[in-house]
N, C-alpha and C positions, 0 to 999 in steps of 0.2 A: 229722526229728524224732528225738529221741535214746529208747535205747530205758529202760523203765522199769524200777526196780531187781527188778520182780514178773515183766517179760518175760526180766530179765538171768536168775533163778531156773529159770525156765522152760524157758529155754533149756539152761543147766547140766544140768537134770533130763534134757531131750531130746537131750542130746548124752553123755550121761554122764560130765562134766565138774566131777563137784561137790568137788574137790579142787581143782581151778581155781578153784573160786568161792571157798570158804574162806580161798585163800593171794594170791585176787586176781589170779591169772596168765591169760597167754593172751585176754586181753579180758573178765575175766571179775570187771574190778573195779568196787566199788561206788564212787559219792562218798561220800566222808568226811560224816560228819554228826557232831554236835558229842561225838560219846562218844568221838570220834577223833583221836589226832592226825595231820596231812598227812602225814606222813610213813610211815603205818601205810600197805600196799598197799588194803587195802579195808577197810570198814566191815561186821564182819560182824552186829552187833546188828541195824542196818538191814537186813540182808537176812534176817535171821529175821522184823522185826519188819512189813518192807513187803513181805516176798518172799515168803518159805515160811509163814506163817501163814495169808495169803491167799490162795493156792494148795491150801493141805489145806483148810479151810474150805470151797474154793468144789467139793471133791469129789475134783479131781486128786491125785495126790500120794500115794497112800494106801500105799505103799511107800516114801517120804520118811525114815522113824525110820531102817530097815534101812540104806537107801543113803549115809547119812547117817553113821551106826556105822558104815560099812565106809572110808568117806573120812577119817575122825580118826582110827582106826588104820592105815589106807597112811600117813597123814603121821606118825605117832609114831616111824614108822623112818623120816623125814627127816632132814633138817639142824634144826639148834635154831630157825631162823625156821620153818621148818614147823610142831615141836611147838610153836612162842607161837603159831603161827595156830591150831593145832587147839587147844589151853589156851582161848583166847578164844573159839571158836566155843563149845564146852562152858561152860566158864564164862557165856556171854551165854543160849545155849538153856536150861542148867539156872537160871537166873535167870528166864527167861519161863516155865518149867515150873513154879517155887514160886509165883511170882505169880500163877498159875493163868493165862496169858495164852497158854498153848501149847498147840492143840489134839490135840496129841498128846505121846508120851512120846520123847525121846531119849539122855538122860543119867540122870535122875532114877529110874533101877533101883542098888538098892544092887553087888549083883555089876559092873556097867557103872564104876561110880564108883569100884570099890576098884581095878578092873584100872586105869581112868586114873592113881590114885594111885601104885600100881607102875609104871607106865610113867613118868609125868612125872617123879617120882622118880630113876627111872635116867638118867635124863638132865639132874639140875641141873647136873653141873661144867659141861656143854658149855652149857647155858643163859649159867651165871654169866658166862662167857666171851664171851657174844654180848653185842654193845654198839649192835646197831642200834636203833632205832626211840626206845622209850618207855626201854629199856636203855641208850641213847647218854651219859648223866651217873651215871648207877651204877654203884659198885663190883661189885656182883654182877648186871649186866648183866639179861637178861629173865627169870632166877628172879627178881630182885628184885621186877619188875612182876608178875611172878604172885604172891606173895609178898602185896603190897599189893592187890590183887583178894580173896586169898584170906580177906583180914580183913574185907570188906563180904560178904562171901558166911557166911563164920561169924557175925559178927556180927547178921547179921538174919534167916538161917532156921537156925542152927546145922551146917550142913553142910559138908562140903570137897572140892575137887579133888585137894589135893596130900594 
């Protein structure tokens, strides 16, 4: 039996692994569900949405915000597919925090949000440069795709990552 994207979570949590889950590595990828394209390493909406939601909920997890914050900054001094993994995971968590659909807070502290803007910021040319995944047909590679995120995310609670 394969295991489920709540035990994948789980798992991550108990291994201290949760930079592996975010970027997909090390056995630690979700399946793709439709907000994805195949070619993204993992689906991270789905693992907020079927994994950590349901895990804080059920009482575990109650240090999740913290460990969470500290895995999207190790990756911000990645490679630029790191920072589009860690932009996406932020971008999808602060999307389920306005919806009111996240039982706790991650992203959606103003301080939290301006230091992401400074970071992702310092890092477009290397973004623009990356031409993997949803970048693969743009000229300015995976800034572009944050770029286009960052207009549904203004556009419907007035807020921004970048």
């Amino acid at each position: 039996m394969s295991e489920t994207v709540k035990e994948l979570v789980q798992r991550a949590l108990d291994n201290d692994c949760l930079t592996d889950l975010i970027t997909g590595r090390n056995g630690y990828a979700s399946v793709p569900d439709r907000d994805f394209p195949g070619s993204v390493p993992t689906d991270i909406g789905y693992v907020i949405r079927q994994g950590m939601i349901p895990i804080y909920r059920e009482g575990s997890g109650s240090d999740m915000p913290d460990r969470f914050r500290e895995a999207v900054e190790t990756l911000l001094d990645g490679t630029p597919e790191e920072v589009w993994l860690a932009y996406n995971f932020c971008w999808y968590e602060l999307f389920e925090e306005l919806r009111g659909k996240a039982p706790f807070v991650i992203v959606n502290y103003m301080y939290y949000r301006e230091m992401l803007k400074v970071r992702f910021r310092s890092r477009k040319a290397e973004l623009s440069e990356c031409h993997l995944w949803d970048g693969e047909n743009r000229k300015d590679g995976l800034w572009g795709t944050m770029l286009q995120s960052e207009r549904g995310l203004k556009a419907r609670f007035g807020v921004s990552l970048l």
